[in-house]
Biotite code that builds the C-alpha atoms (Angstrom):
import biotite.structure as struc

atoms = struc.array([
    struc.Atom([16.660, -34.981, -51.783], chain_id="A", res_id=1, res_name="UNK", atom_name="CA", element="C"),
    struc.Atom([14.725, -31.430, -51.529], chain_id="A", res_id=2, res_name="UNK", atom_name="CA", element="C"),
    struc.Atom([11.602, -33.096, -50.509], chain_id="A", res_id=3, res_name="UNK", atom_name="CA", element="C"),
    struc.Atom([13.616, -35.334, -47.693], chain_id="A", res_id=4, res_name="UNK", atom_name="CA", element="C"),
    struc.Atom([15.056, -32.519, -46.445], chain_id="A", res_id=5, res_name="UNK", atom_name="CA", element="C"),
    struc.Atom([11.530, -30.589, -46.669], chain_id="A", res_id=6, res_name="UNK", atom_name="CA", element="C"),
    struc.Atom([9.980, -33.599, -44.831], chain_id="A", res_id=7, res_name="UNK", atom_name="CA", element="C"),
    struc.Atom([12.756, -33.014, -41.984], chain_id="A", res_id=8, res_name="UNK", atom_name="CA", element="C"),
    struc.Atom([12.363, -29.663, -41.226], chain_id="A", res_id=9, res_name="UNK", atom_name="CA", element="C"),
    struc.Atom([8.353, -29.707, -40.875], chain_id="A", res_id=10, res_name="UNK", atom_name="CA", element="C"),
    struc.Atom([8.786, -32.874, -38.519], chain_id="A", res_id=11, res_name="UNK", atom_name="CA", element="C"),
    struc.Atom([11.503, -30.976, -36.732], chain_id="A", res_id=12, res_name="UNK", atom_name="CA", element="C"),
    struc.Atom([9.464, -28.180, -36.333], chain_id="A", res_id=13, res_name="UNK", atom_name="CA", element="C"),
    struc.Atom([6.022, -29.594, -35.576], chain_id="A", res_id=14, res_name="UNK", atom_name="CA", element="C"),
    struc.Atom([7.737, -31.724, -32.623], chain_id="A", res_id=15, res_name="UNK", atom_name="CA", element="C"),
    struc.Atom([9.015, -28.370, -31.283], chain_id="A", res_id=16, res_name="UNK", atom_name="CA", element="C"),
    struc.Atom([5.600, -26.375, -31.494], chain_id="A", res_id=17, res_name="UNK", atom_name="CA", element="C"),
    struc.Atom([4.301, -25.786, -27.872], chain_id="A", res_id=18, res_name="UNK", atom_name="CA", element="C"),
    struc.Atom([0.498, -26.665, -27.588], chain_id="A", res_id=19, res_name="UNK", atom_name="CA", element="C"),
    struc.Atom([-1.559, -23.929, -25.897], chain_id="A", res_id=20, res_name="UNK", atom_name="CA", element="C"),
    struc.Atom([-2.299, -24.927, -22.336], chain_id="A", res_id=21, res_name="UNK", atom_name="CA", element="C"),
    struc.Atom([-6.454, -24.820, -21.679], chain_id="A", res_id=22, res_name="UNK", atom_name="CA", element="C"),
    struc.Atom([-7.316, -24.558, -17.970], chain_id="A", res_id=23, res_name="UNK", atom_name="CA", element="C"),
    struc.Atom([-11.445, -25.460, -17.331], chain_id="A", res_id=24, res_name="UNK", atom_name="CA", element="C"),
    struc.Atom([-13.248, -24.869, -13.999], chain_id="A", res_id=25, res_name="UNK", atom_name="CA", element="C"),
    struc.Atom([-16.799, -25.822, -13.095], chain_id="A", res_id=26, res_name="UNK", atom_name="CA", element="C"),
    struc.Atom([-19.138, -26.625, -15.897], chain_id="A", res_id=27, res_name="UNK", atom_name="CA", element="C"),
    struc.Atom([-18.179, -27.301, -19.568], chain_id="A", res_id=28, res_name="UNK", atom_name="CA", element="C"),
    struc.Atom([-18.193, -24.071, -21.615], chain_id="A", res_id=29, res_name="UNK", atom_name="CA", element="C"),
    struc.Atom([-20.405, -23.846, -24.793], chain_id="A", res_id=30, res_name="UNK", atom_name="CA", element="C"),
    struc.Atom([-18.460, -21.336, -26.627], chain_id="A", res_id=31, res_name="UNK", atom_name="CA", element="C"),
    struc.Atom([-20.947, -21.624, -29.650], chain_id="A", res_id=32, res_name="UNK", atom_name="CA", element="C"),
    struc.Atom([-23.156, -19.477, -27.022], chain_id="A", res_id=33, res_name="UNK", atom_name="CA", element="C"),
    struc.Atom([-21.003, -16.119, -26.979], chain_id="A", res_id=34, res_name="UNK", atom_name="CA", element="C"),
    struc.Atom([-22.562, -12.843, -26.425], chain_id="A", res_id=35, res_name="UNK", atom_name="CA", element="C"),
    struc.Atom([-20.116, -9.650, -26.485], chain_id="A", res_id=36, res_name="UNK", atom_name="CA", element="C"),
    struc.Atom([-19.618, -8.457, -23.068], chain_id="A", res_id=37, res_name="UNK", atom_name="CA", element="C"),
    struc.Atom([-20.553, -5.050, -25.000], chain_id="A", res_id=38, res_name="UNK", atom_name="CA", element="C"),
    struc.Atom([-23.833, -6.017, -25.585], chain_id="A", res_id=39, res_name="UNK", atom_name="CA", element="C"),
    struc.Atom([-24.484, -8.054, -22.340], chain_id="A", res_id=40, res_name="UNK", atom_name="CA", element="C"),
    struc.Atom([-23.850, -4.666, -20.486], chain_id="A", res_id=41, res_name="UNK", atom_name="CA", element="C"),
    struc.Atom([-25.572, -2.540, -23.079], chain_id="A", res_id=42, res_name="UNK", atom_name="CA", element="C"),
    struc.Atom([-28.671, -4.164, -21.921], chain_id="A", res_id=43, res_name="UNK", atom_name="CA", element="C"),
    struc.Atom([-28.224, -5.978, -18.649], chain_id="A", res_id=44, res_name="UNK", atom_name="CA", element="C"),
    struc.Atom([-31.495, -5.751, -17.429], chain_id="A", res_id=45, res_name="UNK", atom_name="CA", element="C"),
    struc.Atom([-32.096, -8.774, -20.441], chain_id="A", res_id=46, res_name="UNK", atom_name="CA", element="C"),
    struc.Atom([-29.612, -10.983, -19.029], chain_id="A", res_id=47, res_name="UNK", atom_name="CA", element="C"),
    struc.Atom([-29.696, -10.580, -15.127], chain_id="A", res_id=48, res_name="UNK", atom_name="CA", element="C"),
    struc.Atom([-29.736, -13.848, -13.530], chain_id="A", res_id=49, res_name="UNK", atom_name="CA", element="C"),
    struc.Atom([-29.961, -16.058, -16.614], chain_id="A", res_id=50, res_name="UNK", atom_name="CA", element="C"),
    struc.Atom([-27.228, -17.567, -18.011], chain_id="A", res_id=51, res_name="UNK", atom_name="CA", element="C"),
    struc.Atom([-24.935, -16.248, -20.515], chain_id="A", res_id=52, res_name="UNK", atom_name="CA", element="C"),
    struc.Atom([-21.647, -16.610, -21.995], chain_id="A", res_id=53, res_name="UNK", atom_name="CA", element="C"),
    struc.Atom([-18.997, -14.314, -22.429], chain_id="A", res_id=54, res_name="UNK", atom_name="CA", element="C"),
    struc.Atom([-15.489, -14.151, -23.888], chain_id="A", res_id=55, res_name="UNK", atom_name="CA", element="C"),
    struc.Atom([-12.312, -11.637, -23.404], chain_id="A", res_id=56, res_name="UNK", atom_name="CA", element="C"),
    struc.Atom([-9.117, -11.221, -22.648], chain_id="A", res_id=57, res_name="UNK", atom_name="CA", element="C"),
    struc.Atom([-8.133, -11.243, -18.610], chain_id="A", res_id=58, res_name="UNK", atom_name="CA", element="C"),
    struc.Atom([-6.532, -8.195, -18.306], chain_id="A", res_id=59, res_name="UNK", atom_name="CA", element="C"),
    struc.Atom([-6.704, -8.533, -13.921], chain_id="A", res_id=60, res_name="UNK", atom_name="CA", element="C"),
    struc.Atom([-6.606, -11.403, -11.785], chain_id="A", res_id=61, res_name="UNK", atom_name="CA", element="C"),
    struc.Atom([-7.224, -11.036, -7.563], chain_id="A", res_id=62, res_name="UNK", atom_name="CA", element="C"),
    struc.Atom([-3.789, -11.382, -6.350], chain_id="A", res_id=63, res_name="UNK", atom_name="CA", element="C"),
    struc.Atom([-4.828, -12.919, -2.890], chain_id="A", res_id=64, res_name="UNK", atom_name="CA", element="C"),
    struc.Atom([-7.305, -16.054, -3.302], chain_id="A", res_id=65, res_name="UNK", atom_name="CA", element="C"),
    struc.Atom([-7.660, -16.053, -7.233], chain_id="A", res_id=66, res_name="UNK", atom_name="CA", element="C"),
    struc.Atom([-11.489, -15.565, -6.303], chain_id="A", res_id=67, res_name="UNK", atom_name="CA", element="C"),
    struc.Atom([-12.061, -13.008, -9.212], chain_id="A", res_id=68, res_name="UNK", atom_name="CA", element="C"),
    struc.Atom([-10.532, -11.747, -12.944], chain_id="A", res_id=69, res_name="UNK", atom_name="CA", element="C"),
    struc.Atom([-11.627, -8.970, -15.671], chain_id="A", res_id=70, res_name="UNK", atom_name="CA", element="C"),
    struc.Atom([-12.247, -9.730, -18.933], chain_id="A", res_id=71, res_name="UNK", atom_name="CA", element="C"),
    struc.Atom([-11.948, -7.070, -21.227], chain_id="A", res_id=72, res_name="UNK", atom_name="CA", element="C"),
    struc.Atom([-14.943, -6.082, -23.646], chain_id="A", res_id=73, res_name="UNK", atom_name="CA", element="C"),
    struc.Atom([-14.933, -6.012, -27.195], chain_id="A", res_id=74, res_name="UNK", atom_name="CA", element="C"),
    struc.Atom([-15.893, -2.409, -26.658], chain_id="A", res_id=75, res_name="UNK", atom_name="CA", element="C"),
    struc.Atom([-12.978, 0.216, -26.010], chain_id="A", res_id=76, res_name="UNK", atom_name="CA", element="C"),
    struc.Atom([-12.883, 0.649, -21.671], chain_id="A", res_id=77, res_name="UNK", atom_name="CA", element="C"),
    struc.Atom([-15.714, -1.971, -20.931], chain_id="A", res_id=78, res_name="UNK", atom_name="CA", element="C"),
    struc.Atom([-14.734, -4.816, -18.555], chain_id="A", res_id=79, res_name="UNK", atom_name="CA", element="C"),
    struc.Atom([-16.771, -7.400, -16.984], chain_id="A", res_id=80, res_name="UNK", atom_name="CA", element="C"),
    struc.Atom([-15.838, -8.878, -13.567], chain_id="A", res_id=81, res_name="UNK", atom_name="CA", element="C"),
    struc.Atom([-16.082, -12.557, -13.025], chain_id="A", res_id=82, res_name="UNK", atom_name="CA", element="C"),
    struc.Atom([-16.261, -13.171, -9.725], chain_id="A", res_id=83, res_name="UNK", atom_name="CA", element="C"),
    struc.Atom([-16.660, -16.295, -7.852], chain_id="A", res_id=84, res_name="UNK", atom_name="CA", element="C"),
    struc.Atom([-16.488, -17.517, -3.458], chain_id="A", res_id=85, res_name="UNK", atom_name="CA", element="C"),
    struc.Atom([-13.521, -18.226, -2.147], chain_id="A", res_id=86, res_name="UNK", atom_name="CA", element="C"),
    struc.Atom([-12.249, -21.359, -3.433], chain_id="A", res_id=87, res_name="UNK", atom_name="CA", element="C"),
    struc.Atom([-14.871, -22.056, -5.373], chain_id="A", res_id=88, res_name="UNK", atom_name="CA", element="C"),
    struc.Atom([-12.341, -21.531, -8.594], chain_id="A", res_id=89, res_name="UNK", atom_name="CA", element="C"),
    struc.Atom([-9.149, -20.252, -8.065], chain_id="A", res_id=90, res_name="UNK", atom_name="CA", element="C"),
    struc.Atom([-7.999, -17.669, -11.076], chain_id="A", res_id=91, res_name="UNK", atom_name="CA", element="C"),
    struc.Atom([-4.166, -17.950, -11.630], chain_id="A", res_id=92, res_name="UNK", atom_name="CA", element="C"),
    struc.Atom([-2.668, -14.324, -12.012], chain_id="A", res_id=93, res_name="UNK", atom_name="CA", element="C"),
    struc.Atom([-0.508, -15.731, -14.136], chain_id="A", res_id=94, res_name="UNK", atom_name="CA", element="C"),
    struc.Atom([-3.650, -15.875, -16.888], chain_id="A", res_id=95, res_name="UNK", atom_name="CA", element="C"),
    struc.Atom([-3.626, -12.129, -17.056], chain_id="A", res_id=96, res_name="UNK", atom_name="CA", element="C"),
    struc.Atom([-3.440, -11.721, -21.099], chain_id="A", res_id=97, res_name="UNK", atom_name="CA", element="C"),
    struc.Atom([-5.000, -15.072, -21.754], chain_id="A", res_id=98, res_name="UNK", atom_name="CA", element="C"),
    struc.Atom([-8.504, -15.256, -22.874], chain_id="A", res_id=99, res_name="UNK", atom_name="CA", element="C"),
    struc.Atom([-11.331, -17.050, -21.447], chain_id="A", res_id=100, res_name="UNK", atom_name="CA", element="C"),
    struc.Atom([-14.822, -17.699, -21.573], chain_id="A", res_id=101, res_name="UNK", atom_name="CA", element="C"),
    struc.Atom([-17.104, -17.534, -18.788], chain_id="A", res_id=102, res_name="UNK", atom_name="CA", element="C"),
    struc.Atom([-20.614, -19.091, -18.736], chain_id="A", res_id=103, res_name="UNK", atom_name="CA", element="C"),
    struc.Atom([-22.884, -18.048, -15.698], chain_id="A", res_id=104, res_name="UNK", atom_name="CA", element="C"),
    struc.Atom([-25.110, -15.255, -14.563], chain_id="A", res_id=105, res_name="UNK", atom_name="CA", element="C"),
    struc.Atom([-25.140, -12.021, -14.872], chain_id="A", res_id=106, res_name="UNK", atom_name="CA", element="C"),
    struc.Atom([-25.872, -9.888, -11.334], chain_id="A", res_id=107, res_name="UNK", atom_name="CA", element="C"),
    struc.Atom([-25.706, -6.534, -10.379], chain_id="A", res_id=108, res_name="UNK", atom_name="CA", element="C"),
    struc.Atom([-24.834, -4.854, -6.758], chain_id="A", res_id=109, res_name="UNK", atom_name="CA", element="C"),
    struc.Atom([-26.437, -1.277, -6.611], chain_id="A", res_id=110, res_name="UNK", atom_name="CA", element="C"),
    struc.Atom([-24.471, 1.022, -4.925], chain_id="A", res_id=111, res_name="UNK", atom_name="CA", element="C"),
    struc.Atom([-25.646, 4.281, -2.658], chain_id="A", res_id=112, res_name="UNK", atom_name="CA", element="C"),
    struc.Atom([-23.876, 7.171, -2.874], chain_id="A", res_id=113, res_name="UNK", atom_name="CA", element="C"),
    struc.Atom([-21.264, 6.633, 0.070], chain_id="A", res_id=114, res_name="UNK", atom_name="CA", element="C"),
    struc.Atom([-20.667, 3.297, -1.483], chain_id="A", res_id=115, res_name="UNK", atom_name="CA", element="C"),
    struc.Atom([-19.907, 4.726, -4.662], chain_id="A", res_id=116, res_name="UNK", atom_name="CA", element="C"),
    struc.Atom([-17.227, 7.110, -3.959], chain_id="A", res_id=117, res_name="UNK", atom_name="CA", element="C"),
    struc.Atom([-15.619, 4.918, -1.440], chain_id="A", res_id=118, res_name="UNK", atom_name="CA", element="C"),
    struc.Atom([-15.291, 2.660, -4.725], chain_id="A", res_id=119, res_name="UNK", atom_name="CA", element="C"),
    struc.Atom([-14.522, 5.035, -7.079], chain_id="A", res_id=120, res_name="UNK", atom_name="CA", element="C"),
    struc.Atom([-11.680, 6.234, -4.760], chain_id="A", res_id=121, res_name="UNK", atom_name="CA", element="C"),
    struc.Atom([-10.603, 2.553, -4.300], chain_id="A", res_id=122, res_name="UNK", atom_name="CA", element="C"),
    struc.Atom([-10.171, 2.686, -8.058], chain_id="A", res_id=123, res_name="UNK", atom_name="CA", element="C"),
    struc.Atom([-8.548, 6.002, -8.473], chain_id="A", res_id=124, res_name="UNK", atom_name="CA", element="C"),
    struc.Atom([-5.723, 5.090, -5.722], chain_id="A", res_id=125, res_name="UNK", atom_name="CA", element="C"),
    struc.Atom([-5.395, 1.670, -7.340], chain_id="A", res_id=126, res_name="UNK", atom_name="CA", element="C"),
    struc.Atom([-4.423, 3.690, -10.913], chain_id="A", res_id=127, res_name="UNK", atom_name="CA", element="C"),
    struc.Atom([-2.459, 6.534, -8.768], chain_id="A", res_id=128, res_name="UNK", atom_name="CA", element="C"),
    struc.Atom([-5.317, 9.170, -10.194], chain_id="A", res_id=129, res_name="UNK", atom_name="CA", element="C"),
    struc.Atom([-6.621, 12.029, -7.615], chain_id="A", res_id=130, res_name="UNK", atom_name="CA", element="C"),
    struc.Atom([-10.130, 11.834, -7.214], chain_id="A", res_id=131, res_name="UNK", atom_name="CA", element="C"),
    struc.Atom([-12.894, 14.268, -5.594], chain_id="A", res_id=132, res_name="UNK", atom_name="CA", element="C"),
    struc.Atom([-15.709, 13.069, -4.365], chain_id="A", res_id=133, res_name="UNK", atom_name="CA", element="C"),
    struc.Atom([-17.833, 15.693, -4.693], chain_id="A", res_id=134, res_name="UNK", atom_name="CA", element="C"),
    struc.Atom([-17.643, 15.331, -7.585], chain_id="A", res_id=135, res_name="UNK", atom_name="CA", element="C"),
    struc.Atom([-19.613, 12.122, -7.628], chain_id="A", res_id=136, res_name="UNK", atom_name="CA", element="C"),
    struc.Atom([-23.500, 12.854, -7.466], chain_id="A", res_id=137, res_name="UNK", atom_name="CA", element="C"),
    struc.Atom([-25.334, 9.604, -8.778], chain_id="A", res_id=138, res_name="UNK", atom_name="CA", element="C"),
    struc.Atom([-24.577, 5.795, -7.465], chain_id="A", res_id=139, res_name="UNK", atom_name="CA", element="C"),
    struc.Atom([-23.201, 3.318, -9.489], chain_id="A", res_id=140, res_name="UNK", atom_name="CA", element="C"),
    struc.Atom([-24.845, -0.049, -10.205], chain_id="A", res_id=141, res_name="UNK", atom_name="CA", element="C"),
    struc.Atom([-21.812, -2.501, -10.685], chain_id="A", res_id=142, res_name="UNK", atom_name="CA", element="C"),
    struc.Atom([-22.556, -5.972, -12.915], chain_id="A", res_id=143, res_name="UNK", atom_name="CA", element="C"),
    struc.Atom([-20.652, -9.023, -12.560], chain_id="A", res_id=144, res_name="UNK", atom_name="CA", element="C"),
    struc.Atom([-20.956, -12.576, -13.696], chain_id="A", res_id=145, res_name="UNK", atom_name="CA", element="C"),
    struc.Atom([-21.056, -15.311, -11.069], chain_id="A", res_id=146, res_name="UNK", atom_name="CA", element="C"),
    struc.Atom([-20.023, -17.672, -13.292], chain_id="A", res_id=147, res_name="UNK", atom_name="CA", element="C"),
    struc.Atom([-20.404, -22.022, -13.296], chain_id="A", res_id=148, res_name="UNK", atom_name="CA", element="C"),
    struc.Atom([-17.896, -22.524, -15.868], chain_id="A", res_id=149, res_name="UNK", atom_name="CA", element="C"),
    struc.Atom([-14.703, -21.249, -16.901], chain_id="A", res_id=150, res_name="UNK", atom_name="CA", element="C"),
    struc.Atom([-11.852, -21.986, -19.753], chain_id="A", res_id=151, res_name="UNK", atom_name="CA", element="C"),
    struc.Atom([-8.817, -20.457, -19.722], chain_id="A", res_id=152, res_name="UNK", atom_name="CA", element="C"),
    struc.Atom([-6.751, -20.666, -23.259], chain_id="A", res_id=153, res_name="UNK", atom_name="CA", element="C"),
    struc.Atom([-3.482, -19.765, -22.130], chain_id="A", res_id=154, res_name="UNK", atom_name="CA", element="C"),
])
């Protein structure tokens, strides 16, 4: 009688368990590939414009077209923008906290000075921080991945 009422309660309960939802854009994903995002921007002149693939949790989304997300880094404050055209893939915001892995390539956008602090302002108003930008003396080189596949394991 035990071992009916054993073999109840695990049926009961495996019907009930909610599978994890896995969202895929572009190309499969070869997660077998995975390089830390730590390392990938440790030494990104290695990796610019070849492929690589990367995995962390989204921790932003673009809130207008979907059209880019943050991973996080496996390395404390490191994030790695994946970043896509317009409607090329469209991010949900609602996958902020999911993980995903990203397979593309690896660019970077070299910013002058100007550029800089206008984007380090951008990011200081976004976080409600003051900011002083003469403060800032040397540009910024930004890195991203433009990527041709995506999962999502929400």
């Amino acid at each position: 009688m035990v071992k009916f009422f054993y073999g109840l309660l695990v049926a009961i309960t495996m019907s009930t368990c909610v599978q994890a939802k896995v969202y895929e854009y572009g190309e499969a994903v070869d997660s077998s590939q995975l390089v830390d995002i730590s390392r990938v921007l440790e030494r990104a002149d290695t990796y610019l414009d070849k492929p690589v693939t990367v995995r962390g949790t989204i921790i932003s989304v673009c809130e207008k077209r979907g059209c880019w997300m943050e991973l996080s880094s496996d390395a404390k404050f490191e994030r790695l923008r994946i970043k896509v055209r317009d409607g090329d893939m469209v991010f949900p915001v609602s996958a902020k906290g999911s993980q995903a892995i990203a397979k593309g390539q690896l660019h970077v956008i070299n910013l002058d000075l100007s550029q800089t602090k206008r984007y380090l302002a951008m990011l200081a108003k976004r976080k409600h921080e003051d900011f002083e930008p003469d403060s800032v003396t040397e540009a910024l080189s930004i890195y991203q991945l433009i990527p041709t596949g995506v999962k999502i394991l929400d």
